[in-house]
Backbone bond lengths (Angstrom), bond angles and torsions (degrees), N, CA, C in turn:
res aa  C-N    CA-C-N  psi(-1)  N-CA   C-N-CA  omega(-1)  CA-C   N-CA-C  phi
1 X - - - 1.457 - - 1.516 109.66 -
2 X 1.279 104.48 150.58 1.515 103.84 -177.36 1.735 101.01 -163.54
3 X 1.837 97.59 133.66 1.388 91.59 -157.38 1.403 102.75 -99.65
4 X 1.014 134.91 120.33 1.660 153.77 -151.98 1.658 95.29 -83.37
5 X 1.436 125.19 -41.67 1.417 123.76 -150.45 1.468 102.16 -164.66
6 X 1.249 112.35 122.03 1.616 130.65 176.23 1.802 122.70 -123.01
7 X 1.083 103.25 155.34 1.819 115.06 -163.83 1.663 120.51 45.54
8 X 1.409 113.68 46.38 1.660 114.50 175.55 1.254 76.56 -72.23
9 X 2.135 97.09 158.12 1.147 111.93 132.65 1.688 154.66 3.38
10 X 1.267 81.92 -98.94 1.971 103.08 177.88 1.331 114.93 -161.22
11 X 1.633 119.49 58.70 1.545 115.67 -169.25 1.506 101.67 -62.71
12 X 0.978 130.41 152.44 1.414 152.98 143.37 1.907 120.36 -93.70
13 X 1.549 87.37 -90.07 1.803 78.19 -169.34 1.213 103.96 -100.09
14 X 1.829 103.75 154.51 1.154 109.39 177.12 1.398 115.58 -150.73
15 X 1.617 121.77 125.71 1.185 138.99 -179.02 1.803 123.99 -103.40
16 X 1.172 113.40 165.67 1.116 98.96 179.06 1.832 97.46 -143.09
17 X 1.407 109.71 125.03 1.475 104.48 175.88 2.138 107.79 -129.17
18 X 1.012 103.94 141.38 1.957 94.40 -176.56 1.077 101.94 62.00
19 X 1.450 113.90 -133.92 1.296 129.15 -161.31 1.516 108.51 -121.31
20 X 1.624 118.41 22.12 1.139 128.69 165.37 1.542 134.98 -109.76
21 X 1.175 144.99 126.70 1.101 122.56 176.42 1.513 108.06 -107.28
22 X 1.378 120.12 145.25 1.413 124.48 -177.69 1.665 92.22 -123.20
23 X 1.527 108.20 168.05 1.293 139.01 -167.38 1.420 132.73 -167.19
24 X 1.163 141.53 107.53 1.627 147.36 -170.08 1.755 87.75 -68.96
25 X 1.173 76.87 145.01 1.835 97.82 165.82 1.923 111.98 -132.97
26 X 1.449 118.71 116.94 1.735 112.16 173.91 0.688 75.99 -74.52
27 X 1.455 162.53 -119.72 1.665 133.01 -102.56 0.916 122.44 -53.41
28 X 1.590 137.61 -34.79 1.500 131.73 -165.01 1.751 103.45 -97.11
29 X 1.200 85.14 -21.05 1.782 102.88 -168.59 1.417 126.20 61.41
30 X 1.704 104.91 56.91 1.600 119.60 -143.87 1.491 88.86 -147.57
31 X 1.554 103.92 165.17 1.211 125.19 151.20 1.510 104.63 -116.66
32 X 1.805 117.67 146.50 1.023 120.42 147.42 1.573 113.05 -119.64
33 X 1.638 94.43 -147.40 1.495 94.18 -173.64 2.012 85.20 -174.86
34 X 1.344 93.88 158.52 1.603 100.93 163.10 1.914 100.06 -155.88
35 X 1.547 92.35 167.70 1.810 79.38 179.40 1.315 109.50 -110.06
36 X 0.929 146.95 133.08 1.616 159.79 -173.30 1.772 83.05 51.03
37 X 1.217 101.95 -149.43 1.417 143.67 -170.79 1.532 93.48 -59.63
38 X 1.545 135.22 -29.03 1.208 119.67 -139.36 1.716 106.51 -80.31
39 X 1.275 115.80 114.67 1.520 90.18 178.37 1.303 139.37 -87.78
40 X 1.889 98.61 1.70 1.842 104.11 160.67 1.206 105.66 -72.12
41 X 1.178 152.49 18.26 1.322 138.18 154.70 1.481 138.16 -116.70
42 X 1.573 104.85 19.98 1.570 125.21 145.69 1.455 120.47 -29.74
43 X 1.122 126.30 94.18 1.616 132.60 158.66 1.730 119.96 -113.41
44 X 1.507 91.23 127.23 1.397 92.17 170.43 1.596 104.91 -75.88
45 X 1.492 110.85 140.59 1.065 113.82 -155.78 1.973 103.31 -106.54
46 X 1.635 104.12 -48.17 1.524 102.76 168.15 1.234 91.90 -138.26
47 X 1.529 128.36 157.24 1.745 133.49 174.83 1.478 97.91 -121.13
48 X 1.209 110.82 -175.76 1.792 134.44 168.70 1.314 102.37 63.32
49 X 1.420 137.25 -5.11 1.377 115.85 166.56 1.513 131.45 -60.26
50 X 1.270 100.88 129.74 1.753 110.82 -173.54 1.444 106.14 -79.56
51 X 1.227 133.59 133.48 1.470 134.76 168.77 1.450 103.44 69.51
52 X 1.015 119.19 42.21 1.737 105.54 151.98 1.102 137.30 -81.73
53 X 1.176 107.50 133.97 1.574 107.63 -171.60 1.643 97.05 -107.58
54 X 2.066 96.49 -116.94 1.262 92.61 -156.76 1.514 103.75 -109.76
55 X 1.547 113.45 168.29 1.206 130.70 -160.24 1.641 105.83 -134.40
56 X 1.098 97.27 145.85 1.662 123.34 -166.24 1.401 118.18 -136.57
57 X 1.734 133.51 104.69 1.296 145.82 170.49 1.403 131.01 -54.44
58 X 1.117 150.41 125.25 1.164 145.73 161.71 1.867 128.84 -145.83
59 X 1.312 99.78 121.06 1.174 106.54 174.87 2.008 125.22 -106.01
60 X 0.961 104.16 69.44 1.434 103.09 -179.11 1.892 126.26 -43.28
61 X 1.124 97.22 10.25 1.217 92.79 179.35 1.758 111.67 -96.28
62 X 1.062 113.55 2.41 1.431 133.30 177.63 1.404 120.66 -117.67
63 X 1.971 119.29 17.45 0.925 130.79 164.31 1.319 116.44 -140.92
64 X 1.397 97.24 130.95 1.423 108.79 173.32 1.728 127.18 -51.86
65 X 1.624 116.84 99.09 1.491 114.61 -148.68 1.624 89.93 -97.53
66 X 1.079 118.70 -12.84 1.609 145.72 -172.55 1.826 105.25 54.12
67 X 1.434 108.04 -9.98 2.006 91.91 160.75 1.713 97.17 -164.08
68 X 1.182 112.26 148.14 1.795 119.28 -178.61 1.210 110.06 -70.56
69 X 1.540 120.33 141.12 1.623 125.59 -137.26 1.894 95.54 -88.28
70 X 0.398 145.33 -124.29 1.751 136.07 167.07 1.831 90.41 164.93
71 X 0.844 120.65 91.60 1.395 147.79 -156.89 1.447 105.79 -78.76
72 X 1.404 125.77 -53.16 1.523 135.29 175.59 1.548 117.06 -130.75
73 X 1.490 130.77 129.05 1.645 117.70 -149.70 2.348 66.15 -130.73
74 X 1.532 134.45 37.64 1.412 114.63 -167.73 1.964 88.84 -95.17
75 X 1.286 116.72 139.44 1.733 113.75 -176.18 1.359 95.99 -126.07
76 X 1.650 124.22 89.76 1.241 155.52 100.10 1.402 115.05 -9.76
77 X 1.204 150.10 85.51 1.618 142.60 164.42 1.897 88.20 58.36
78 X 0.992 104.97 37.77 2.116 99.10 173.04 1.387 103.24 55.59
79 X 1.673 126.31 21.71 1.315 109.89 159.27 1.358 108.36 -106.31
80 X 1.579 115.93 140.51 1.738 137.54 -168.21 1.336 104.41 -54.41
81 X 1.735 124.75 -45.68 1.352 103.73 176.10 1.748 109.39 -151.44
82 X 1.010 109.67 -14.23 1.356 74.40 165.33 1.697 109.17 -135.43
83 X 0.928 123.69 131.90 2.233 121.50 164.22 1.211 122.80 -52.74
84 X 1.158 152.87 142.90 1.916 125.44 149.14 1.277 70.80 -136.16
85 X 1.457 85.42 145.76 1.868 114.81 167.30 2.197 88.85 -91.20
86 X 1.598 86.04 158.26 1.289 107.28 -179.46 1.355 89.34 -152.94
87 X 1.416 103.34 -174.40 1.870 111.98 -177.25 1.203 109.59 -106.60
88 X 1.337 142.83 27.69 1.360 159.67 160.09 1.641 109.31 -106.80
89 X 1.347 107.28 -9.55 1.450 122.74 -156.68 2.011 148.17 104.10
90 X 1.347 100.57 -75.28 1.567 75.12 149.77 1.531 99.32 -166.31
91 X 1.430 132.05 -152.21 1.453 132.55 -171.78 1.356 95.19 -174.40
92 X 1.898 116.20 112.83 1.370 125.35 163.39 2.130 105.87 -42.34
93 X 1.246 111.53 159.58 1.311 128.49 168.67 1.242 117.14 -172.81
94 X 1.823 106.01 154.39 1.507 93.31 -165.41 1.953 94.38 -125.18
95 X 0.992 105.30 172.51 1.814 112.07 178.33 1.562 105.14 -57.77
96 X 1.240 132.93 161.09 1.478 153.76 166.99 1.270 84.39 -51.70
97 X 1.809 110.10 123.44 1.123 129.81 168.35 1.942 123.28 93.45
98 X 1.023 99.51 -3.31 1.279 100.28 -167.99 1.942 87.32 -115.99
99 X 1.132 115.32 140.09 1.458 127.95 152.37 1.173 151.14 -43.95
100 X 1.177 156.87 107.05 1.440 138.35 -157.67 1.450 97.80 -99.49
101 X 1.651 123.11 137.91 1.194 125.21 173.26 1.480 143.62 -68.59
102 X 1.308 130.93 152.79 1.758 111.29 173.78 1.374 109.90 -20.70
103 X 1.560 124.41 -60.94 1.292 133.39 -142.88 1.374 94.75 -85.34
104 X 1.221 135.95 6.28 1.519 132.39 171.01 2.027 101.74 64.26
105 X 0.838 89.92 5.38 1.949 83.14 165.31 1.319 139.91 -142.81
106 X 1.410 100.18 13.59 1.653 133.07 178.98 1.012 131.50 -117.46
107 X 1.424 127.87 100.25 1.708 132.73 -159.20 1.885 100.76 -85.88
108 X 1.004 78.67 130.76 1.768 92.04 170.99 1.126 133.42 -97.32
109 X 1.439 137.99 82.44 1.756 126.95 -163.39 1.627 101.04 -75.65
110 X 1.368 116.43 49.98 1.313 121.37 -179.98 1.614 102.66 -75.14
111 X 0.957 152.60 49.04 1.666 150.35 140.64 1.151 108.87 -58.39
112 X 1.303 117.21 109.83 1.494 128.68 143.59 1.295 149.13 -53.23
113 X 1.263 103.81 -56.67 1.516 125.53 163.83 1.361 113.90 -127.80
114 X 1.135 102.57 134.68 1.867 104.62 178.97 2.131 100.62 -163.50
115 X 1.332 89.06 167.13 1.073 82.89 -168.39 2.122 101.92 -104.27
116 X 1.853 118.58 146.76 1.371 76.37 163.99 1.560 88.35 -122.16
117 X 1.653 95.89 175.10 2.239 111.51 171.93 1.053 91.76 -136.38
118 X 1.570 96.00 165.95 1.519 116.87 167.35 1.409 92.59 -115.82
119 X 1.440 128.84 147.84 1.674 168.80 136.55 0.873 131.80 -66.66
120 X 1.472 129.63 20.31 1.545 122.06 -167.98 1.344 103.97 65.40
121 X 1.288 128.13 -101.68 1.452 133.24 -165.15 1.776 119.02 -81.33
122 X 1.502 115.84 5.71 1.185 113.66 -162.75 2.032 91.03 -159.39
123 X 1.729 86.11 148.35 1.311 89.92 148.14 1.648 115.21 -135.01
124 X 1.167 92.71 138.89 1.923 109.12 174.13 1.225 114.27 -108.37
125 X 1.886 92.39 171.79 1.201 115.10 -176.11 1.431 105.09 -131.88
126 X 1.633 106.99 158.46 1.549 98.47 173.78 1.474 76.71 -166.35
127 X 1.745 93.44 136.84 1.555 132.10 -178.48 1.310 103.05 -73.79
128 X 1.418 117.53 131.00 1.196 119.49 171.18 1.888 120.25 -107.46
129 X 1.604 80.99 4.88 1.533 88.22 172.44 1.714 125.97 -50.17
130 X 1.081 118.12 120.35 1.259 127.25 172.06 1.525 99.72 53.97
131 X 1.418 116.56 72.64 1.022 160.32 -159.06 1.878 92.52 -70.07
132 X 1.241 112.83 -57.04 1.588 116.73 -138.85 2.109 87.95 -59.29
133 X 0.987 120.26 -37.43 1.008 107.18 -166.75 1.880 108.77 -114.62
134 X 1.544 100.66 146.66 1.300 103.27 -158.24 1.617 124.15 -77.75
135 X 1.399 100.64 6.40 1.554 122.21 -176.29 1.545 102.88 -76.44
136 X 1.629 113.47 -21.48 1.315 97.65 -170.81 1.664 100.64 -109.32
137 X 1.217 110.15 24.09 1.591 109.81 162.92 1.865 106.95 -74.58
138 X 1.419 124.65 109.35 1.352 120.71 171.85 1.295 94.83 -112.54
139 X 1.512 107.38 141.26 1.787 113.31 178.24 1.427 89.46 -111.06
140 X 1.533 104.07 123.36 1.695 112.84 168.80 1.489 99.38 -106.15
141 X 1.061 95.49 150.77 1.878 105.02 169.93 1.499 101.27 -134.71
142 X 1.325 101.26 91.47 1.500 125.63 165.65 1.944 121.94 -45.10
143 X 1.475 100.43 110.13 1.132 107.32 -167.29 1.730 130.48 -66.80
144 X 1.499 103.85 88.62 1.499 105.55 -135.37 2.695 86.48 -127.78
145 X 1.022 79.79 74.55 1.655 94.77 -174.43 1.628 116.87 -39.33
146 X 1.166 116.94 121.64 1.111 113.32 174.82 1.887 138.60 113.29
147 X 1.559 91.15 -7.24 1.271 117.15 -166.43 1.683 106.80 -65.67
148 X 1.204 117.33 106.91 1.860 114.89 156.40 0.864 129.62 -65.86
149 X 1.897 115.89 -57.35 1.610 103.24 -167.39 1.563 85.92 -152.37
150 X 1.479 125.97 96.88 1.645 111.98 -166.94 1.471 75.84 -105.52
151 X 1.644 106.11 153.86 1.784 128.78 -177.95 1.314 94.72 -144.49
152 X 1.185 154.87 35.62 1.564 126.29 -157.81 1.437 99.71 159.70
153 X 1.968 117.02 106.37 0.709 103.63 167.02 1.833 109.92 -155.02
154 X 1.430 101.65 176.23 1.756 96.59 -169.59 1.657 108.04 -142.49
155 X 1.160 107.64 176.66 1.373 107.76 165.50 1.152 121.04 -153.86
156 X 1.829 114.30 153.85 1.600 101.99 -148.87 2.293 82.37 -123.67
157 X 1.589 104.54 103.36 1.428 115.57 179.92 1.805 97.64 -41.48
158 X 1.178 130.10 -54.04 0.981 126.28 -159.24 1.308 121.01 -57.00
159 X 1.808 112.26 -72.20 1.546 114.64 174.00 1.437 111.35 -83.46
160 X 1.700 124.27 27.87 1.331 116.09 166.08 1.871 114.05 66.81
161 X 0.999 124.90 35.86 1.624 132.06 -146.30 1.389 103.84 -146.65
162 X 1.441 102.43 117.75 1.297 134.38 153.95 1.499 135.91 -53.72
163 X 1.049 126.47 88.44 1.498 135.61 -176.47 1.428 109.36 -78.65
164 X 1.237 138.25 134.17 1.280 115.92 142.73 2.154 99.48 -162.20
165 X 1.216 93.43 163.39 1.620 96.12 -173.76 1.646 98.71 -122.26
166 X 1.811 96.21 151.88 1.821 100.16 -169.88 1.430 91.28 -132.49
167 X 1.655 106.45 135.91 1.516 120.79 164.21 1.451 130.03 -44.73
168 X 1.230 102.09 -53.33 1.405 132.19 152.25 1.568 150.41 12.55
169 X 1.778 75.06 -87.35 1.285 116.94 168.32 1.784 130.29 -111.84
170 X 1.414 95.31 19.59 1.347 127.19 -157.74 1.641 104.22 -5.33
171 X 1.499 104.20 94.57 1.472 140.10 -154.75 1.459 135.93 -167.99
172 X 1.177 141.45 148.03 1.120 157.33 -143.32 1.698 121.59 -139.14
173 X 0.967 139.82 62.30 1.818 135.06 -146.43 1.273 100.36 -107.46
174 X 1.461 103.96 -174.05 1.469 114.97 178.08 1.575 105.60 -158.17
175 X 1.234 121.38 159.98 1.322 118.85 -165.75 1.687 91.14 -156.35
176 X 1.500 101.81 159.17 1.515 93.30 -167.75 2.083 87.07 -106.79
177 X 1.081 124.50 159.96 1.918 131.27 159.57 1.080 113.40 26.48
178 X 1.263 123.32 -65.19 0.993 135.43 -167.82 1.799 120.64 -131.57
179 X 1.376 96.54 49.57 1.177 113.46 165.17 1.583 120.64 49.11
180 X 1.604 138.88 20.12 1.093 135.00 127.13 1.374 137.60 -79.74
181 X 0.924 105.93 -178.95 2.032 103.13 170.98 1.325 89.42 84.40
182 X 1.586 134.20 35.78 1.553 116.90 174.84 1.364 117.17 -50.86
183 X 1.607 120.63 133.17 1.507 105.28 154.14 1.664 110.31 -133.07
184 X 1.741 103.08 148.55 1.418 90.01 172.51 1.448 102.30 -89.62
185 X 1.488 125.16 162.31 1.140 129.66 -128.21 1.646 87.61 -150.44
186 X 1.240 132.62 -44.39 1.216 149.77 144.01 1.398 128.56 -143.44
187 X 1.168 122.19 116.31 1.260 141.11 -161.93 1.873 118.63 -112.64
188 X 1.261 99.33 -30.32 1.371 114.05 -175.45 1.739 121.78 -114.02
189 X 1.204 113.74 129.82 1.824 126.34 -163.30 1.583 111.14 70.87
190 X 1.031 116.74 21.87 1.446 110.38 161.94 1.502 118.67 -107.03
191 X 1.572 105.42 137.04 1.458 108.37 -155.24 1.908 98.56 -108.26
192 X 1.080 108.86 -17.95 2.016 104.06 178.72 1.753 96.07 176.70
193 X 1.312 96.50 78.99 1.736 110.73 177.40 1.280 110.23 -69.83
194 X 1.377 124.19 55.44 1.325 138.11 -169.36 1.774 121.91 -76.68
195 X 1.544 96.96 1.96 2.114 78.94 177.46 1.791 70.34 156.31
């Protein structure tokens, strides 16, 4: 054992993805992160979140997903997900977080690594793509209805699926990438599905 970091705050969760480890703190109401041991490279990564709990790493580029998830199949003017009219006519676009393609009309849920948390009332995401600089931290809050008190959550690389369990709602769900397709999963005889 070897202790990397002494006198935080109030860490709570803690993940480890690459050569970084990140961690929620309630007192600061933050995530950071540092990389190995080094401690010049402490960055707060997002602040002001209320109720954070715990946090969970993933880099899919180091798992065999065996085919790329194709996230939205809706054909708008042949763009994947979203249309906007303009006065030239219109311009493919895709949701916060997702990519727009060479061909300008094909959204890519190409994320590799990103991080997700639960919030009490929400669970997010944040891209860890091209990490070194902090511009490419985007906090998504995946539109996932209904949430009371989520503490506890996972992810399954394979079917692309969101796990997580709420105090709450003393419950267990699942959500697919991008946070639709809710299901409760177990809902009934659970007394504090806490982790």
């Amino acid at each position: 054992r070897k202790i990397v970091l002494s006198n935080l705050p109030a860490p709570y969760g803690l993940t480890i993805l690459d050569e970084f480890i990140y961690w929620t703190d309630w007192e600061t109401r933050s995530i950071h992160r540092i990389r190995g041991d080094d401690t010049s490279s402490i960055a707060n990564i997002l602040s002001g979140i209320s109720n954070i709990a715990t946090i969970q790493g993933f880099n899919l580029a180091t798992y065999d997903t065996n085919k790329p998830n194709d996230v939205c199949k809706i054909n708008h003017a042949d763009c994947s997900h979203l249309c906007l009219r303009n006065s030239w006519g219109y311009s493919c676009a895709c949701p916060t977080g997702i990519n727009l393609a060479i061909d300008k009309r094909t959204c890519q849920a190409n994320l590799t690594a990103f991080l997700l948390f639960a919030s009490k009332h929400s669970i997010r995401r944040i891209s860890l793509e091209d990490s070194e600089t902090s511009a490419a931290f985007i906090d998504v809050f995946l539109p996932i209805p209904n949430i009371g008190n989520a503490v506890a959550i996972d992810f399954d690389y394979k079917s692309q699926q969101i796990f997580f369990s709420d105090v709450s709602n003393h419950s267990i769900r699942r959500a697919n990438f991008e946070g639709n397709n809710v299901i409760n999963l177990i809902n009934t005889d659970l007394d504090t599905p806490d982790g």
